[in-house]
N, C-alpha and C positions, 0 to 999 in steps of 0.2 A: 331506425332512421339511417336514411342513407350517408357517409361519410363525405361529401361531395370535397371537404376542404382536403382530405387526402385522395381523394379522387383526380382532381383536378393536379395537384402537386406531379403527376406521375409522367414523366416524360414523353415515353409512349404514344400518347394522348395527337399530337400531332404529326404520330403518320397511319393514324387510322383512316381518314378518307381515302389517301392512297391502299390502301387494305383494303376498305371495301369496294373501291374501281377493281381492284385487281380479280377478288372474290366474284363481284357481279357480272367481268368481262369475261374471267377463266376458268373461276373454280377453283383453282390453287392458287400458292402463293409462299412464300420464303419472306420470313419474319426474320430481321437478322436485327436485333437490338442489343445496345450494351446492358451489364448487369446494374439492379433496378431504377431500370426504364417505367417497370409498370407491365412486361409482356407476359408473365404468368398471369397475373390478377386483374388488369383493367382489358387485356383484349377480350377473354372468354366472357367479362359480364357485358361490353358492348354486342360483340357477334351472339350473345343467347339474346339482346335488347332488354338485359337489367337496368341497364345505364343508357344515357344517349339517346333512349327513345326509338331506338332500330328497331328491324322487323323479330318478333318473338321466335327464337327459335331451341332445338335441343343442341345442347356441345358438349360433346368429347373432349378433354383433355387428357392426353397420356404421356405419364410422366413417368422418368428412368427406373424413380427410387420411390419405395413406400413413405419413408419419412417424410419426402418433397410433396406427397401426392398428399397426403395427410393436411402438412404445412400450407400449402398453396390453397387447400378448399378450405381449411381455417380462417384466411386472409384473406380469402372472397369473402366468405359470410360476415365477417366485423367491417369490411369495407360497405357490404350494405344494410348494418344494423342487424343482424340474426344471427342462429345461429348453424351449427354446420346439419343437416339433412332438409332443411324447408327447400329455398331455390338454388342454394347451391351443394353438393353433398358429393360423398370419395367412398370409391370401391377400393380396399386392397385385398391379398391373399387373406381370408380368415377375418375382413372385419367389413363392412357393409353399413356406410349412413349415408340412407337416400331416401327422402321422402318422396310422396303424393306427387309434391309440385315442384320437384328439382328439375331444374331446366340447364344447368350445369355439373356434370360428375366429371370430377376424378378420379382417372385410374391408374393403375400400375400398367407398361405397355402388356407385363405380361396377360394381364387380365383384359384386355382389349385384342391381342391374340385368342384368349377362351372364348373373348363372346364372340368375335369375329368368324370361328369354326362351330361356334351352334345356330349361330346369327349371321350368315355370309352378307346377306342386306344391309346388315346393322340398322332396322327398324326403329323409326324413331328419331335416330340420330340426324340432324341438317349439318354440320361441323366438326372435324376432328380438327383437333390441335396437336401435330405431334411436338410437345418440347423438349428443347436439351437435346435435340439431334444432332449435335456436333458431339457426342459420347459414343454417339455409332455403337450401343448396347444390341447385342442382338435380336432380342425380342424387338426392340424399336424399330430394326432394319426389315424386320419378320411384318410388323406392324405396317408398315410402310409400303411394303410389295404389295401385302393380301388387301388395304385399303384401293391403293392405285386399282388393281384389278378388276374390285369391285366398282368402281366408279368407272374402269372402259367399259364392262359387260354387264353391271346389274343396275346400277346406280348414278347415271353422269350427271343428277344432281349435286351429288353429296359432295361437300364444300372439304379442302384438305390446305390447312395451315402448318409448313415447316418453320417450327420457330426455335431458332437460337442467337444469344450474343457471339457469338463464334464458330462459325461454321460455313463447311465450303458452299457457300451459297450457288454457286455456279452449277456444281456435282446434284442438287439437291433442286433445282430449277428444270434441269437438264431430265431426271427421273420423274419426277412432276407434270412433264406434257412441254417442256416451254414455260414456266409457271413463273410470273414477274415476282422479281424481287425487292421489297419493301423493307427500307433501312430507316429504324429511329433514330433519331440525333440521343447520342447518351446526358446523365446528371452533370450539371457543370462542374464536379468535383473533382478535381486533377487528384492522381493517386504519385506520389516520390517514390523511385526507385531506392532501397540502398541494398548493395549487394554486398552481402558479407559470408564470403567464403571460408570454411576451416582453415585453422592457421597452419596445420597440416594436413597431406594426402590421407585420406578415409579410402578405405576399400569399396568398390563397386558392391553393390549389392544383387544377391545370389539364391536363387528360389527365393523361400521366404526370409533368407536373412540381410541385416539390417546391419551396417557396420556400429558397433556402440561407441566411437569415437564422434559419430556423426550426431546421433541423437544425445551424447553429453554437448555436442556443440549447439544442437537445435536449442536446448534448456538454455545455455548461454547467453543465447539473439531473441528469447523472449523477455528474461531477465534486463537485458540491454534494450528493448523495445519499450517495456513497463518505466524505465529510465528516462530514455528521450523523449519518451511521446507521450500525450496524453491516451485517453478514453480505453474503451479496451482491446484485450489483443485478441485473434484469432489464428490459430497454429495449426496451418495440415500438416498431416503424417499421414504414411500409407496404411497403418493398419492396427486395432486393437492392440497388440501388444507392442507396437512403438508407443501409444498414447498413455498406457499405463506403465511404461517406462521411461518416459520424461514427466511425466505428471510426478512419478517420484522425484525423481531427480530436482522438480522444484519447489517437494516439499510444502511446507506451510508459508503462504508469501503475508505477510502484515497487509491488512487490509483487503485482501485481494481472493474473490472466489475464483479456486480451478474446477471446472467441468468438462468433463470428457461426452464427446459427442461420436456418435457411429450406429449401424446399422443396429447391433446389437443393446444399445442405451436404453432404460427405461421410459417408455411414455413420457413418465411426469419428466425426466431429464430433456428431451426432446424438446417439450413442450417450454420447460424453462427459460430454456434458451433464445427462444424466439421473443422471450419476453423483458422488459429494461431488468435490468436488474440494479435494487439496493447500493451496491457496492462494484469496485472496477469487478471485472471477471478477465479469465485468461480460458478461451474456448479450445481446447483440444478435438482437432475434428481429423474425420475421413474426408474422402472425396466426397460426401453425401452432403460437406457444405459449403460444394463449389458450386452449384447451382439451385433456382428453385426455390431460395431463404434468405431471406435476410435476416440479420441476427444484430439485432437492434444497440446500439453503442459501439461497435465496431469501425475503429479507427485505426488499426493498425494487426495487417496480416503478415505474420512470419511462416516460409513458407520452405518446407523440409524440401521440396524437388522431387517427391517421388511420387509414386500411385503403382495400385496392384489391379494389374491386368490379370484375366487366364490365358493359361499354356496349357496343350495337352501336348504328350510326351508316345508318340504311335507307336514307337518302336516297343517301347516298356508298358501302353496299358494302363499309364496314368494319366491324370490332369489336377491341376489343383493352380491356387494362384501363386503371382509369381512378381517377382518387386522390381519395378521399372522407371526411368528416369519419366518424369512428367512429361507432360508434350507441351508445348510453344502455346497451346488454344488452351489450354488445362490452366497453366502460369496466367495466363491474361483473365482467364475467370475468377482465380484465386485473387489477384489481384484487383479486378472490380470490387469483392467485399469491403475493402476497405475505404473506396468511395460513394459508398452507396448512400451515405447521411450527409458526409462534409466530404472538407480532404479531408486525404490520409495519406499511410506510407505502407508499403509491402518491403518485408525485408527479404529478400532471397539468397538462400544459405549454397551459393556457389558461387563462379567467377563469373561476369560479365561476357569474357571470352569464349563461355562452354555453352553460351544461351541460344547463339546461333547455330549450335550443333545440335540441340535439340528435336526430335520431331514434330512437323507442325502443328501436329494433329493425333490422338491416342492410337495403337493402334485397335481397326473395325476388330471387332470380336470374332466377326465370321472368317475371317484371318487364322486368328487362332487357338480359337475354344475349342473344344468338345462337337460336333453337329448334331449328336444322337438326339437329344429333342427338337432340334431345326429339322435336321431331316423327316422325325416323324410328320412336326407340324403342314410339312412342302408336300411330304405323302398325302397326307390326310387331308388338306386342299385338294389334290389334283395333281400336284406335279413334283412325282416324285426328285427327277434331279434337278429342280429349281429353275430348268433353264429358258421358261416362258415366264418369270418373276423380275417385277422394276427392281433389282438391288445393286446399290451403286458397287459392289464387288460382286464379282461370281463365287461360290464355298468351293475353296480348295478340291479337286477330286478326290484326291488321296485321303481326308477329312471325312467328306462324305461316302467313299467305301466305307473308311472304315465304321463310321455311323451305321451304315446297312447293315453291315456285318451284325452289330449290336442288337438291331432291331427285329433283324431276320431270325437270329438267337432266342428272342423271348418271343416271337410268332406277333411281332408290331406290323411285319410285312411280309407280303410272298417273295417271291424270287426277281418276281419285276421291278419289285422296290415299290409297288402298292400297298398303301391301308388296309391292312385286315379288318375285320368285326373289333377284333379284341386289340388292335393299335387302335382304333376310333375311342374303345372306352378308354385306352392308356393317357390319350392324348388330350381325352377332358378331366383326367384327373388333378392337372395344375399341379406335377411334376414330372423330376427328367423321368425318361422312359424306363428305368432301370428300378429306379424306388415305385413308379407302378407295378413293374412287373411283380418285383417283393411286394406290396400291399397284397394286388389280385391272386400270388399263388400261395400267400403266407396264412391269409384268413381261413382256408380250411383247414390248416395245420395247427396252428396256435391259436387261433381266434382272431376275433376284430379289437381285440380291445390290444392285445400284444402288438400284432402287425401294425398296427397306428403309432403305438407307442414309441417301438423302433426306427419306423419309418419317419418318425415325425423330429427324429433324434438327429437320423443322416441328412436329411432336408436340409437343413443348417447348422455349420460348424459349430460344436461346440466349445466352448472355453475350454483354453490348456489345464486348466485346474482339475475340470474333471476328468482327465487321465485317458489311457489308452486304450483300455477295456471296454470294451461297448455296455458289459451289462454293469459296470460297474459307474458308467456317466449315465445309465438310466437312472438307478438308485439315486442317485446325486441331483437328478435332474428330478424326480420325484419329490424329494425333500423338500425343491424349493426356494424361496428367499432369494433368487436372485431375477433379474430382469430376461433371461434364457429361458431362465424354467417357464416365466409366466406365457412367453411366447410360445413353449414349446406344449403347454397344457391347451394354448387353445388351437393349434395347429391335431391336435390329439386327437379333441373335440371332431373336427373338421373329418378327421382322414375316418376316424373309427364309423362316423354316420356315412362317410362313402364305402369303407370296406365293409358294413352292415348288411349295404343296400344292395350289392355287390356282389355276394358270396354267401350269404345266409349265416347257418349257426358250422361251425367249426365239426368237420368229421372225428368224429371217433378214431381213437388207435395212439399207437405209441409216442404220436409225436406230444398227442397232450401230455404224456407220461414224464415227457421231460422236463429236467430243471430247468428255473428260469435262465439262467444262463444260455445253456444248449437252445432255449426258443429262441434268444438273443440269437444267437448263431446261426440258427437257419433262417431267417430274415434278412440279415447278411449277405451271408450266400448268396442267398433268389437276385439278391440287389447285385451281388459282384460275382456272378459264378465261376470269371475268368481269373478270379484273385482269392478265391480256395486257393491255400496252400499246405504243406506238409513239409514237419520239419525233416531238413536233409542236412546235414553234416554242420550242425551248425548256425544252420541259417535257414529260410522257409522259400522252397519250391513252391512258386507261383504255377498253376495249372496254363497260363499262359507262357510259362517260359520263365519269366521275372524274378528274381531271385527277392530273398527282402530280410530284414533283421528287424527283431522285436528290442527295447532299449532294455540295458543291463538288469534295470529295476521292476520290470516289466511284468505283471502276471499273466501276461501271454508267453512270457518265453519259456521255449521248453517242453511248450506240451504240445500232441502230437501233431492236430489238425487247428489249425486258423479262416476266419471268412480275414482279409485286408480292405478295409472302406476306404482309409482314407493312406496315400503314404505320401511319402517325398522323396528327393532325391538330395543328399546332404554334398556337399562341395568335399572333391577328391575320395568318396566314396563309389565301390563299382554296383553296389547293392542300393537298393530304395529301401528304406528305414519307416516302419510302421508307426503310422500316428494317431489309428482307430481299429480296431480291429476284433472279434468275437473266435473264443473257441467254438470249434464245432467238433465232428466226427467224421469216421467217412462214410457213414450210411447220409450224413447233412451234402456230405462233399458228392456223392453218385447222385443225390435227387438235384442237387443246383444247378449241378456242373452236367446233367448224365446228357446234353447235347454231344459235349465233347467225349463222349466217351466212345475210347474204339479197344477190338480184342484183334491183332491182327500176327500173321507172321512176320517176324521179323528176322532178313540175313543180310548180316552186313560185314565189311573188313573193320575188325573194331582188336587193336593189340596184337596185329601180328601175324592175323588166320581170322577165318571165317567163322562168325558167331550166331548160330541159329538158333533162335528163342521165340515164345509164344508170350505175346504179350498184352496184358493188357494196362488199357493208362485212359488217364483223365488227363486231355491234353499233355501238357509236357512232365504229368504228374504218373510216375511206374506206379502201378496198385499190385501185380503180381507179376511174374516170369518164373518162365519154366523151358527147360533146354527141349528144344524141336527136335526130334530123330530125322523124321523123313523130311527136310526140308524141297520144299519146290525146288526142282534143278534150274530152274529159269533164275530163279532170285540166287542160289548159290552159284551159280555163273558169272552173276552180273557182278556178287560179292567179290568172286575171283578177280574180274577186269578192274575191278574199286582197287584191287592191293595192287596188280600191276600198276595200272596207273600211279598210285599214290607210293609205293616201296620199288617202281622201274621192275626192268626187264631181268634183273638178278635174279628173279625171284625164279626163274627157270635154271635148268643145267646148263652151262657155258663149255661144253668144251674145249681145249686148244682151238682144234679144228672149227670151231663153230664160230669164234671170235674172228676169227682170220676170213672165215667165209661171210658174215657180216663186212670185215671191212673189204673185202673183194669185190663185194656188192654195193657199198658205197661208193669205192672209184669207180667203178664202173658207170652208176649212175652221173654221178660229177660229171666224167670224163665224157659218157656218150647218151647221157639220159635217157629215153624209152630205147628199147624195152625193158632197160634193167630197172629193176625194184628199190623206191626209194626203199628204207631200210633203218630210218630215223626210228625214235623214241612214238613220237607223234604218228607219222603214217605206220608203222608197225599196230598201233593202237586199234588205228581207224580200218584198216584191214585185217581185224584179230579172226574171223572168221575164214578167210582166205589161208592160216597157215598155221595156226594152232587147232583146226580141228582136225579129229576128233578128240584129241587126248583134252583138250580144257571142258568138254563137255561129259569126260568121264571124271574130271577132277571135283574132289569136295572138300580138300583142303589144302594148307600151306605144301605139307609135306608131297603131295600127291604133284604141284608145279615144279618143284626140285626135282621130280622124276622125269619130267620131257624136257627131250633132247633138241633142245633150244636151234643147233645146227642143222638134224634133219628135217626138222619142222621147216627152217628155211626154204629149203630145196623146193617146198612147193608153192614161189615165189616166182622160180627162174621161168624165163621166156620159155618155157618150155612149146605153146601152141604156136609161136615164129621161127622155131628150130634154132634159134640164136642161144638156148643155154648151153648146146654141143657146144658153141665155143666160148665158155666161161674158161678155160686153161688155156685158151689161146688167147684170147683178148687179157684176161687177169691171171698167168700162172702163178700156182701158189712159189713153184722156183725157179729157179732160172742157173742153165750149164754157164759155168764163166770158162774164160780160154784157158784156166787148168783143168779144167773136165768137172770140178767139183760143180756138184746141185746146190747152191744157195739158195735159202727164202728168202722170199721180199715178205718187207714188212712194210703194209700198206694202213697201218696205225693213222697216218697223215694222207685221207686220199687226195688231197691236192697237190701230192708230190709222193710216192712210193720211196724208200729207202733199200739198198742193197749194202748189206753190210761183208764188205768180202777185205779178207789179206791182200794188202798192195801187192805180193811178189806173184799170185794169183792173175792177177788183171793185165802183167806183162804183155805188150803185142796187140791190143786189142785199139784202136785206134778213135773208135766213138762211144760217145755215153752207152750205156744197154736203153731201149725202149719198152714202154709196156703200152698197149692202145694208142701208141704215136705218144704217148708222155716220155721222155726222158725221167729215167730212175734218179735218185738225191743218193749217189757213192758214197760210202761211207769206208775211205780206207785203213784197213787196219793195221798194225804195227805184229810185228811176230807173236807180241805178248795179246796180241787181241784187242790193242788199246784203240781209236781213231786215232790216226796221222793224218789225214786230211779229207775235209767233204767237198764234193766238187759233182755237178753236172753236165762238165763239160772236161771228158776225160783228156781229148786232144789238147785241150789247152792246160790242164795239169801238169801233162808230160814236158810240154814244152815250158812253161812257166814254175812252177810249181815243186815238181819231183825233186829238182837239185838241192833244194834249201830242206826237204824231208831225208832225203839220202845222206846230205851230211848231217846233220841232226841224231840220224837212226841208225847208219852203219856201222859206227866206233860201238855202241852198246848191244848191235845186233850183228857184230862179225861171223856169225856161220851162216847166216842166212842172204841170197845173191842182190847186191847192188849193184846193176849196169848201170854205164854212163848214159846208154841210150834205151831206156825199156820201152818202147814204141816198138822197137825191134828185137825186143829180148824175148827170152821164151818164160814164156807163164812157168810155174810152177808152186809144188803145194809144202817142196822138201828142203831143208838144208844144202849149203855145198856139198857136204860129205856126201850125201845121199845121189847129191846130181854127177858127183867125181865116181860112183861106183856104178 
């Protein structure tokens, strides 16, 4: 019998004719209602005409989370007296109630993606409902596009209902067609803020960790909640092991049952919850009960502020989740639970001032997850880089490279970025492309019964309890008794009938030979072939590069080959720390990995000289080397210009002579630019063919550049085809006669100014600076002893200014050597008085 008196109660209820104007005028439509209104459970039984007497039709519902999807077809069927597979009835991954004459399913969005690419029409169906599309879960976004699609080009009947209490309605109208937006008035029940922030700063929280100062204070504001308020409480946290770590922390409360709620919960827990309960309860939840349930006596939500989104990490080859302050729309759904019967009150465990810094909205996933199964999915449609799909973001490119890459790896695509045959079977296997590849290449090795088992392991995180060892959380996961295992027996179930049908009976040969372990290990592999690793000094060389460390206690450390499934990146660590991971060997490591597998030469400047070696490696993984004799002169050439570059121009002979001819040719260049040869580090580089051949093309190692003659190599530099190197000694003499007849050298160290370093009593007589290419030389005059006595470019003005303050100064301690009063007019010389008096 139909419930009509909760029927009726359901808010909702009056902006259904606006729904169906909008449905019969457009086709679409933006459902934007507060939490329980009534929009999961009374819109889908009006538009199937359960209720209300509408026209009869099939509906779609696709919901984020199996548990929601579970819940929500539950609470159709008692809303109309039945039970869940007659008229209204739920698809999820592994479990299937839908009878004869369901005229409403729910589904996971994933599973509406599946049927979607075997079913492009979706036959049958008159209505999708996408809800809880303000979580922007990627399947949902995936869901969204490939529906749109089909209703421009196969289907413009087919009816599409966007429905959330929070969400960018505009963004989701605008993807839609133009699609009006229909808002229900929400429950008259005002929810109280109280914001009760730690009494002290807590640490930001970092990958997956949680500061514990925050979650003893969340235990706190439930305790103080159970206090002030009536009825019962409801407590998000972002993650399994926050909720099993305040649930300690409160212990046994008098009177009062704690249930912890999340994806991983058993059934009957699930199910409990939804139901009154006996006695107060205190709900420990994920985000899986911010939408989609109501959770009946719920008056009072405390609300930790966080939620775990995915990150993938490109650089390093990982992803995994990662613990993030909640978004602004996230808080307002939290906070609907506890209105959803009466009032209530939400506590929120921060400052009132940090609420507007919040984001408004989670962030889209296609942001930044993983894309390797979006990408396949967008392949295996049609289009491979997404950019003819309604998505209210476009997937990062870099994202999607690097997903092709992935897929292109296990042959999910050709080179175009299309479906292959064997991406079409990956991509209806109902997971990521990685764990299909391991299913499809693992069954002829180990069997169907092994590949499922494993496969069905990595599928979903298992509890920290059962450890790091992969074959060692099968065992564990075997044995049983907990709500994992049960899910994970029938996910087994599921994979082992698809890897049956798939690949037949398991070849012959050694891999059956292997211990259970070692089969663990090449299942692995298949899944992560770029996260083979080998230990290296300590720590495991990832075949992508990625370094990683197994924990102290660990029975992976140590030994020689690893597959890594799952890792992280721990705070102020340079390494990613292994969180799942199976020995293997390196015959496991050539068959996963043997894409990446190259044998090549290798000559590189590596320590000082030239190292030529024959190498072979699994990506950044060395398997063997051996010293090259004959290496290619082209690649030890180039090794050559590597050390120059990187160890400079030293690395040749310098002559006196060659240094000076160097800087000769810098001023010169300075001073009158072409045709003289720049002469830098840099252009030397860029014209090494021009003046080090042929000697660097006979050279094969360090010692062999220390034998050219860095100076004469020059020479064939100078202007020689304009005749202008004949006057390299005239333009730049290396010396120069002073008016005592001595040859000085210039020292053009400084080509923006030449130095002559000569004996004042030398320069006697001489009336102007010396010139070199019209520059004035920088005098350096010397004292008897050699010492400077004065620099000056302007020798006229020395004499006249200058000389007399040096003359008295240097005479009394240089009495044999000549001070005239007037050396402008004296005569040069190189001797003593004595010498000048004989």
């Amino acid at each position: 019998m139909i419930r009509f008196d909760a029927l009726d109660a359901l808010p909702v209820r009056g902006a259904l004719p606006a729904l169906d104007d909008a449905l019969e005028g457009h086709g679409t439509a933006v459902l934007v209602a507060p939490p329980g209104t009534g929009k999961t459970t009374l819109v889908p039984l009006v538009l199937a005409g359960l209720v209300g007497g509408g026209a009869r039709r099939r509906v779609v519902v696709a919901e984020p989370r199996r548990i929601a999807a579970r819940a929500a077809a539950r609470r159709m069927a008692w809303l109309l007296g039945e039970r869940t597979g007659e008229s209204v009835g739920y698809t999820v991954r592994g479990e299937r109630v839908v009878g004869r004459h369901t005229r409403v399913e729910v589904v996971t969005t994933g599973v509406l993606v599946q049927r979607l690419q075997r079913d492009q029409e979706l036959a049958g169906a008159d209505v999708v409902v996408l809800d809880e599309c303000h979580e922007r879960h990627l399947d949902a976004d995936t869901a969204a596009a490939f529906l749109w699609d089909v209703r421009q080009t196969l289907r413009p009947e087919l009816r599409l209902v966007a429905a959330s209490a929070t969400t960018d309605a505009q963004g989701w109208a605008a993807l839609l067609g133009g699609a009006p937006v229909v808002r229900a008035r929400g429950a008259a029940h005002p929810v109280e803020v109280v914001w009760a922030p730690p009494a002290r700063p807590v640490r930001p929280p970092h990958g997956m960790r949680v500061d514990p100062a925050l979650l003893a204070h969340v235990a706190s504001v439930v305790r103080r909640a159970l206090a002030e308020r009536e009825g019962d409480v409801l407590c998000f946290l972002p993650g399994v092991g926050e909720i099993a770590r305040v649930a300690a922390q409160l212990g046994a409360l008098d009177g009062v049952d704690v249930l912890q709620v999340h994806g991983r919960a058993p059934a009957a827990v699930q199910d409990a919850v939804l139901l009154p309960g006996e006695r107060r309860r205190v709900v420990l939840a994920t985000s899986v009960a911010e939408s989609s349930l109501t959770v009946p006596g719920v008056r009072v939500v405390v609300d930790a502020g966080l939620a775990r989104e995915p990150r993938v990490d490109h650089a390093r080859g990982l992803s995994a989740l990662a613990t993030v302050r909640a978004s602004q729309a996230a808080g307002r759904q939290r906070a609907g639970r506890a209105g959803r019967e009466a009032p209530g009150t939400v506590y929120r465990c921060w400052a009132e001032a940090e609420d507007a810094r919040l984001p408004r909205f989670p962030a889209p996933e296609i942001k930044v997850a993983d894309l390797t199964a979006f990408a396949l999915q967008v392949a295996c449609w049609g289009d491979p880089d997404a950019s003819g799909l309604a998505l209210l973001d476009p997937p990062p490119s870099g994202a999607m490279a690097a997903a092709r890459e992935v897929l292109e790896a296990v042959g999910a695509v050709d080179p175009a970025g299309r479906a292959t045959e064997r991406g079409a079977v990956l991509a209806g296997l109902g997971l990521h492309p990685r764990l299909g590849r391991a299913l499809l290449d693992s069954v002829p090795l180990v069997g169907a019964e092994r590949a499922a088992e494993v496969v069905a392991l990595l599928s979903e995180e298992a509890p920290r309890e059962y450890g790091d060892d992969l074959a060692g959380a099968l065992r564990r996961a075997r044995r049983g008794g907990d709500a994992y295992s049960s899910r994970w027996r029938s996910e087994v179930r599921r994979l082992r009938a698809a890897g049956s049908g798939l690949s037949g009976s398991p070849a012959a040969g050694s891999w059956q030979d292997l211990p259970e372990d070692r089969q663990v290990g090449v299942v692995a592999a298949l899944a992560f072939p770029e996260r083979v690793a080998r230990a290296d000094g300590g720590s495991y060389l990832m075949v992508s590069g990625t370094r990683a460390e197994a924990g102290e206690a660990s029975a992976l450390r140590g030994v020689p080959w690893i597959a890594v499934a799952v890792a992280d990146r721990p705070v102020g660590k340079g390494h990613a720390r292994v969180q799942l991971g199976a020995v293997v060997d390196e015959e496991t490591a050539r068959l996963a990995a043997g894409a990446l597998h190259r044998e090549q030469e290798e000559v590189r400047w590596d320590g000082g000289d030239v190292v030529a070696r024959r190498v072979e490696r699994l990506g950044a993984v060395e398997l063997a080397v051996r010293a090259l004799k004959d290496a290619d002169p082209a690649l030890v050439r180039a090794a050559l210009l590597d050390g120059l570059r990187r160890e400079g121009l030293g690395l040749l002979r310098w002559p006196a002579e060659a240094v000076v001819l160097r800087q000769r040719l810098a001023f010169l260049r300075l001073r009158l630019g072409q045709p003289w040869p720049d002469v830098s580090d840099e252009a030397l580089h860029a014209r090494v063919d021009e003046w080090l051949e042929p000697e660097l093309s006979r050279a094969r190692r360090r010692a062999d550049l220390a034998r050219i003659d860095a100076g004469e190599a020059l020479t064939r530099l100078l202007p020689w085809a304009t005749g202008e190197a004949g006057r390299l000694d005239e333009l730049a003499p290396e010396r120069m006669t002073v008016p005592s007849g001595s040859r000085v050298r210039i020292d053009y160290a400084r080509p923006e100014q030449p130095v002559l370093a000569v004996k004042l009593q030398e320069m006697f007589g001489l009336q102007e600076s010396p010139r070199v290419a019209g520059v004035p030389l920088l005098v350096h005059l010397l004292s008897p002893a050699g010492r400077p006595a004065a620099v000056t470019a302007d020798l006229a003005s020395f004499w006249r200014d200058g000389y007399q303050g040096v003359r008295a100064e240097l005479r009394g301690r240089y009495p044999k050597h000549p001070w005239p009063e007037d050396p402008a007019a004296a005569e040069p010389t190189r001797h003593t008085n004595a010498r000048l008096r004989r």
